[in-house]
C-alpha positions in Angstrom: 96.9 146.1 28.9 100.2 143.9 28.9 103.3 144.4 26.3 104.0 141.5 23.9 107.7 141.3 23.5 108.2 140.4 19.5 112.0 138.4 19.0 111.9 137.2 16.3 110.9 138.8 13.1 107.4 137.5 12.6 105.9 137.0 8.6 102.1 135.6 9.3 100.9 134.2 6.4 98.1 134.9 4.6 95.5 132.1 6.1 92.2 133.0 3.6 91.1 134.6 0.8 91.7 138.4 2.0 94.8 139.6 0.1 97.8 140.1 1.4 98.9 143.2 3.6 102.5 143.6 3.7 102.6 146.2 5.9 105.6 146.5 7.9 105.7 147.9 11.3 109.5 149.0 12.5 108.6 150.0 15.8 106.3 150.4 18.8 102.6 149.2 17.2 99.2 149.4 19.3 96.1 147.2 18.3 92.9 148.1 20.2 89.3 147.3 19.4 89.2 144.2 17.0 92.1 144.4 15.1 93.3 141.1 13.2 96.9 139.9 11.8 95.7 138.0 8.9 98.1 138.8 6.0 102.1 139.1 5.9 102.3 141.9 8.1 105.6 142.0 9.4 106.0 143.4 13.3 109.4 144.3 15.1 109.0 146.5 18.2 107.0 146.2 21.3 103.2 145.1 20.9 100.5 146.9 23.0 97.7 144.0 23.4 94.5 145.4 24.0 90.8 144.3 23.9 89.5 142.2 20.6 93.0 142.5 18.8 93.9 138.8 17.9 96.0 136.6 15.8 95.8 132.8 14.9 95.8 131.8 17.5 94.0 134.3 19.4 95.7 136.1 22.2 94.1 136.7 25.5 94.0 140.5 26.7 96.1 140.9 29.7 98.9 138.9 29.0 102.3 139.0 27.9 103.7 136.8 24.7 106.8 136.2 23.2 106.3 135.2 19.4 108.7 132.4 18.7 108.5 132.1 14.8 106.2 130.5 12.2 105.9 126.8 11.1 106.0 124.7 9.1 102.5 124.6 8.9 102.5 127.8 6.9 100.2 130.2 9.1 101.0 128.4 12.5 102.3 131.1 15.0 104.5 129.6 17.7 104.1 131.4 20.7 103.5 130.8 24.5 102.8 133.2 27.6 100.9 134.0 30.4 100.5 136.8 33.2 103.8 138.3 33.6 103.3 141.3 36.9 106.6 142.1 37.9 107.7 140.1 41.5 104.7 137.9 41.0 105.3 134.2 42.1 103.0 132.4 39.5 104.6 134.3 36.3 104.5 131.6 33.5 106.6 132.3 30.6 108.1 130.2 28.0 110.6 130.2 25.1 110.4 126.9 22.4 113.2 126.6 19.6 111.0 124.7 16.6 112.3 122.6 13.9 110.6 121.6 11.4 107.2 122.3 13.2 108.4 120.4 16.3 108.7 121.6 19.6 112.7 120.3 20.7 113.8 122.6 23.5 112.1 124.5 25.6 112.4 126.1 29.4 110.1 128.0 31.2 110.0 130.4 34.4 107.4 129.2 36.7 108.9 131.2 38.6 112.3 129.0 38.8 114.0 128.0 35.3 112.5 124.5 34.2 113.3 122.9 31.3 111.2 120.6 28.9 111.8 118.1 26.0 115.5 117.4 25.3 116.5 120.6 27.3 116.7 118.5 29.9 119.8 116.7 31.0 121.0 113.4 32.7 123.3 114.7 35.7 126.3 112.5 36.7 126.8 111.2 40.4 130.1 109.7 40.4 130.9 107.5 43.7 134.7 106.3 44.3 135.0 103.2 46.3 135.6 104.6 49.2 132.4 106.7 48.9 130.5 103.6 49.1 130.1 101.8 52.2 131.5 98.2 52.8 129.0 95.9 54.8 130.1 93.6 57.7 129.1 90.5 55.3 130.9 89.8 52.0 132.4 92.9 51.0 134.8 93.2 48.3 138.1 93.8 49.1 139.6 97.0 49.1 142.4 97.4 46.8 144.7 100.0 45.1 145.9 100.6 41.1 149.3 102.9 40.6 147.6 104.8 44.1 143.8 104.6 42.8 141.1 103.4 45.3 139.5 99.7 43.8 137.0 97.4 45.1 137.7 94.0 44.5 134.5 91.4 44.0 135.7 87.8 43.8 134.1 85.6 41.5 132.6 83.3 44.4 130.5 85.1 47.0 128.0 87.8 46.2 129.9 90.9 47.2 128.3 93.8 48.1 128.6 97.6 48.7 125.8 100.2 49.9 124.9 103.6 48.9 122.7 105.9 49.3 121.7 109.7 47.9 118.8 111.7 48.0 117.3 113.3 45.0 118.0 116.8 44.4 115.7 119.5 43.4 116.5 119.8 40.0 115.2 116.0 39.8 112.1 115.2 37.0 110.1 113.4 39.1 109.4 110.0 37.9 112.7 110.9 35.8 115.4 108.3 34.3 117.8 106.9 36.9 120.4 104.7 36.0 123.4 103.4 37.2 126.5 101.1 35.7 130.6 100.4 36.9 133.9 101.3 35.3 135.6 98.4 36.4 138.6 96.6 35.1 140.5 92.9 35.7 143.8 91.9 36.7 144.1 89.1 33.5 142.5 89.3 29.8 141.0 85.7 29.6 141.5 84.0 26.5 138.2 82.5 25.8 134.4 84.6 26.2 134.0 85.2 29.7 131.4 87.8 31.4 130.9 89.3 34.4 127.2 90.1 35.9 126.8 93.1 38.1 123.7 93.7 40.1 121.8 96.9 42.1 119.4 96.2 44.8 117.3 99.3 45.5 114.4 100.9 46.9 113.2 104.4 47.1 112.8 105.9 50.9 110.6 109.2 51.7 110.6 111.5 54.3 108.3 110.7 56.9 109.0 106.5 56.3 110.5 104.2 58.6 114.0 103.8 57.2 114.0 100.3 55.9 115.8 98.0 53.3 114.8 94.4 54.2 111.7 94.6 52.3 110.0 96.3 49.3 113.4 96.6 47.2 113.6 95.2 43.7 116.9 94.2 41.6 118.2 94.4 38.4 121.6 93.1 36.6 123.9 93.6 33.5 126.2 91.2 31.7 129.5 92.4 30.3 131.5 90.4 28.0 135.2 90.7 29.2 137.7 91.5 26.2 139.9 88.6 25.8 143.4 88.5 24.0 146.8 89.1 24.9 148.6 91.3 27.8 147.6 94.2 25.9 144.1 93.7 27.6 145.1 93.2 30.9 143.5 96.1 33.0 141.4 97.3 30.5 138.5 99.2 32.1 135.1 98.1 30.8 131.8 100.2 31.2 128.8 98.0 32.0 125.5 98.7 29.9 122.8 101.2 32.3 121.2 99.3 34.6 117.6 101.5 34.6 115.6 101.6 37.8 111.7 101.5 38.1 110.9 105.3 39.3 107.2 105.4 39.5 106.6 107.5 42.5 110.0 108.8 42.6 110.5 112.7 43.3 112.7 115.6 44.4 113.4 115.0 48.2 113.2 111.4 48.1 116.0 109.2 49.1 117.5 106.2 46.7 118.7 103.3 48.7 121.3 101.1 46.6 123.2 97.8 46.9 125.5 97.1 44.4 127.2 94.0 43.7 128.6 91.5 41.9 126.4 88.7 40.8 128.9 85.9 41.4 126.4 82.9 42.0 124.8 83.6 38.4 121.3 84.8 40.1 121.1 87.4 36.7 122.8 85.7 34.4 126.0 84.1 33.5 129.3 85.4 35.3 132.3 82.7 34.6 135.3 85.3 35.0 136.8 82.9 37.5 138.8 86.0 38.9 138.1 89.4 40.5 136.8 92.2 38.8 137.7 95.7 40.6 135.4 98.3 40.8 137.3 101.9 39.6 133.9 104.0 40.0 130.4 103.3 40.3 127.9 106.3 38.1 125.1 107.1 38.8 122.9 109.3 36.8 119.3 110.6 36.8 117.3 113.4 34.6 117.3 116.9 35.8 114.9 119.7 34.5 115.8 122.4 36.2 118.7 124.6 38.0 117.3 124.0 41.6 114.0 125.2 43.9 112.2 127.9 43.3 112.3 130.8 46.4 
């Protein structure tokens, strides 16, 4: 016989015909043999399951709930749970927050904390310039602003840096990755100019040979640069997310990235005829949970 663990103040509502039982129960409440919740019973204390008691939906003898609340639908019980033996490595238990009948945040313990739904949040890799590592072969030029690390990319060579990270535990598989620059230039242009910024990448597991001159696939971005007076000058700009492909991707995998500047047009149209230095380069990806489970 497992406890169920009421924390919220439930109301069921009356589903049929039978009329309702208001019966409240303030404190420890046992159900054995084939007991039914089928009115507006209300039930705050600790539930003893036993054989044949049941609600809508029917709970399983020999688990553990948590009631979560009622709908909308009127009559709908929101509730999750499974086998909860204390020190046992495949304990299930979950908690949902509902609004308006639909499931929005959720985390469960499986045994580690995982989270569901938009519980889950994009973490933030944020990689200065000199974090990133400058190739023998068109590199951008290293720079400085008031003492602040830049990398320069010229508007006439394909200049590239490399980076690489591996993903961490708390990583949804196949999850959102996406990267973009903070980036600034020297001279607001007076007409509509753009710049076009690219990321070469590939996903590398362990056990592969370790290689980036084939299988990789590339993306780019445009970014209008404000034009007007002085004022502009050195304005920093934030490219739009450049979203990789992550099918296959998972915790323990390493990302392999080039980033560059798509001076030649490959992408799109870059005419900034100038250079456009790099302040920081984000990367981000979805995480669902705090780290590995023990």
């Amino acid at each position: 016989m497992k406890k169920l663990i009421v924390v919220l103040l439930i109301s069921l509502v009356l589903a049929g015909p039978v009329a309702a039982d208001t019966t409240v129960y303030s404190g420890p409440r046992t159900l054995t043999g084939d007991q039914t919740l089928n009115g507006d019973q209300t039930i705050n204390g600790w539930l003893d399951v036993s054989e044949g008691m049941s609600i809508d939906p029917v709970l399983v003898p020999g688990r553990v709930y948590e009631i979560l609340g009622m709908g909308p639908p009127a009559g709908q019980l929101y509730m999750k749970g499974s086998d909860l033996t204390a020190g046992s490595e495949d304990a299930e238990y979950y908690f949902d927050q509902q609004v308006a009948g639909v499931m929005t945040n959720t985390f469960a313990f499986l045994p580690e904390l995982t989270l569901f739904n938009d519980a889950r949040v994009m973490i933030s890799l944020d990689v200065e310039p000199g974090l990133a590592t400058r190739p023998s072969s068109n590199p951008p030029g290293e720079g400085t602003e008031d003492n602040f690390a830049t990398h320069d990319f010229n508007a006439s060579t394909d200049e590239s840096v490399f980076y690489h990270f591996e993903l961490p535990h708390k990583y949804v598989d196949a999850g959102t990755i996406h990267i973009h620059y903070d980036f600034f230039v020297d001279t607001a242009p007076t007409t509509a100019k753009g710049v076009v910024w690219g990321v070469e990448y590939k996903k590398q597991s362990i056990g592969d040979n370790f290689d980036f001159g084939a299988g990789t696939t590339t993306d780019y971005t445009t970014i209008a640069i404000t034009t007007g007076t002085t004022e502009n000058d050195k304005k920093v700009h934030q490219t739009s997310e450049i979203s990789l492909t992550t099918t296959g991707f998972a915790a323990g995998d390493y990302v392999l990235l080039r980033m560059f500047r798509d001076a030649d047009g490959t992408g799109g149209t870059d005419d900034f005829a100038a250079d456009a230095r790099v302040v920081d380069y984000h990367i981000e990806f979805l995480s669902n949970k705090l780290g590995e489970a023990l």
